[in-house]
C-alpha positions as CSV (number, residue, x, y, z in Angstrom):
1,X,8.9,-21.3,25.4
2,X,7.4,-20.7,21.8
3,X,4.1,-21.1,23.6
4,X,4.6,-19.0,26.2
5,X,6.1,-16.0,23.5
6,X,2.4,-16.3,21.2
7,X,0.5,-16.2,24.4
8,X,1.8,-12.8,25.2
9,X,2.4,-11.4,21.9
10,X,-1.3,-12.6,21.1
11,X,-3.1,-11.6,24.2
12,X,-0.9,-8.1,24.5
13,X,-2.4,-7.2,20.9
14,X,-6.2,-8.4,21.7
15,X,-6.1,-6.3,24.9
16,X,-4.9,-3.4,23.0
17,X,-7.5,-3.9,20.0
18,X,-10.2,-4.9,22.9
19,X,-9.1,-1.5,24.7
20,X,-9.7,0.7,21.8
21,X,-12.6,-0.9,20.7
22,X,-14.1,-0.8,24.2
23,X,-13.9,3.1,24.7
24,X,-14.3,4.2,21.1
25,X,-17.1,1.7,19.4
26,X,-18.5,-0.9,22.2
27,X,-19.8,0.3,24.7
28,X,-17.8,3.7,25.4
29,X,-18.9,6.0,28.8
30,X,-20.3,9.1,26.8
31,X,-22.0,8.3,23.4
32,X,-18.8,9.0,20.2
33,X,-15.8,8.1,22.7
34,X,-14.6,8.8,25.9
35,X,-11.0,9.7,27.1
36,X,-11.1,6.3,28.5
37,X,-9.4,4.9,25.3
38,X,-6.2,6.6,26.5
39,X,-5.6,3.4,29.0
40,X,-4.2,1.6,25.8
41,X,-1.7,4.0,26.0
42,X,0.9,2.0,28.3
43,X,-0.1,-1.2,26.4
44,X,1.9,0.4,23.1
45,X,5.0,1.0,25.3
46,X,5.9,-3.2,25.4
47,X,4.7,-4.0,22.2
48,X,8.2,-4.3,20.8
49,X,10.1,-5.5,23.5
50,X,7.8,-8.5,23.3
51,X,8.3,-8.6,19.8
52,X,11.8,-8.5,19.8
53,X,11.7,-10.9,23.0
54,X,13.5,-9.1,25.3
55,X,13.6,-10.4,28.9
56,X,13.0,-7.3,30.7
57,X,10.2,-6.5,28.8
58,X,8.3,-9.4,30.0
59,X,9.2,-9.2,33.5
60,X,7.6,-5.6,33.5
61,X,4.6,-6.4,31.4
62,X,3.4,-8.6,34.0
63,X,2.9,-6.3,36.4
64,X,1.7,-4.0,33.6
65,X,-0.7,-6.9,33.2
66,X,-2.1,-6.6,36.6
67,X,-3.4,-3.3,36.5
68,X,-6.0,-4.4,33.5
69,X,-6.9,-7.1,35.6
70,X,-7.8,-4.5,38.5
71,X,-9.8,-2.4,35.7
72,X,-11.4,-5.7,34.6
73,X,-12.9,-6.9,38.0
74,X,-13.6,-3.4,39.2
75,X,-16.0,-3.0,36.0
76,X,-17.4,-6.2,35.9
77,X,-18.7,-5.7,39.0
78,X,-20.1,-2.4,38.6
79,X,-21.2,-2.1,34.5
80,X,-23.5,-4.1,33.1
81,X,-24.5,-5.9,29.2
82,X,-21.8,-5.4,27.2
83,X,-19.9,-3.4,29.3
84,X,-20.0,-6.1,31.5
85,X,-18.8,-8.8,28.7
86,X,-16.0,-6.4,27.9
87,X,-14.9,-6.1,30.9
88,X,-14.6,-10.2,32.1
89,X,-12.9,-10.9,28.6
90,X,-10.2,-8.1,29.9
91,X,-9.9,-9.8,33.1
92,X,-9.4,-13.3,30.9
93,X,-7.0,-11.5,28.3
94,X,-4.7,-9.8,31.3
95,X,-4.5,-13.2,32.8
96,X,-2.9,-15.1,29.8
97,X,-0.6,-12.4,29.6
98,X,0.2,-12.4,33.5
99,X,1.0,-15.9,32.7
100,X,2.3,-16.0,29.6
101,X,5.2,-13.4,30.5
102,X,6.0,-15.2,34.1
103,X,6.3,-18.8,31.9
104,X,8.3,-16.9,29.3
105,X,10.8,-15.5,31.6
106,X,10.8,-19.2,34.1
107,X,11.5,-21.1,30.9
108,X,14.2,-18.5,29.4
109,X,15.7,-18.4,32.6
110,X,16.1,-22.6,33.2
111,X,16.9,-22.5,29.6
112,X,19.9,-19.7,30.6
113,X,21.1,-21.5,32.7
């Protein structure tokens, strides 16, 4: 279960931090930044319901999870160089967190009961 808690915590944080970077610094849309950073926004939200370990949270934040995914593959396909890069390490970072969360909760839950 600790596993499963750092895999979230850790890949929830890198997607944030990738996020940011991504639209601000990397490789942004318009040269200084684009509106496009504001996607981190709903990542902030779980932060400390993962923290704290709540349940919930990590039931929720998978399907968070799966809309970065979407964002990932869409722009994979369609950027390219770094954007592109970006892009596949999103998809890889929103799949150990899709995972992470659904082993969390599974083990919590056997663990429960």
């Amino acid at each position: 279960m600790r596993a499963a808690y750092l895999g979230a915590g850790s890949s929830l944080l890198l997607l944030i931090l990738l996020c940011l970077a991504w639209e601000t610094v990397l490789a942004p849309l318009r040269p200084g930044g684009s509106w496009l950073m504001l996607k981190t926004l709903p990542l902030l939200v779980p932060v400390f319901g993962v923290l704290r370990e709540r349940l919930y949270t990590f039931r929720w934040t998978s399907m968070l999870s799966l809309a970065y995914f979407t964002e990932g593959v869409v722009r994979a396909w369609s950027d390219a160089g770094l954007s592109r890069a970006l892009a596949v390490t999103e998809i890889v970072l929103s799949v150990v967190l899709f995972g992470s969360c659904l082993a969390y909760v599974r083990l919590r839950l056997r663990a429960a009961a």
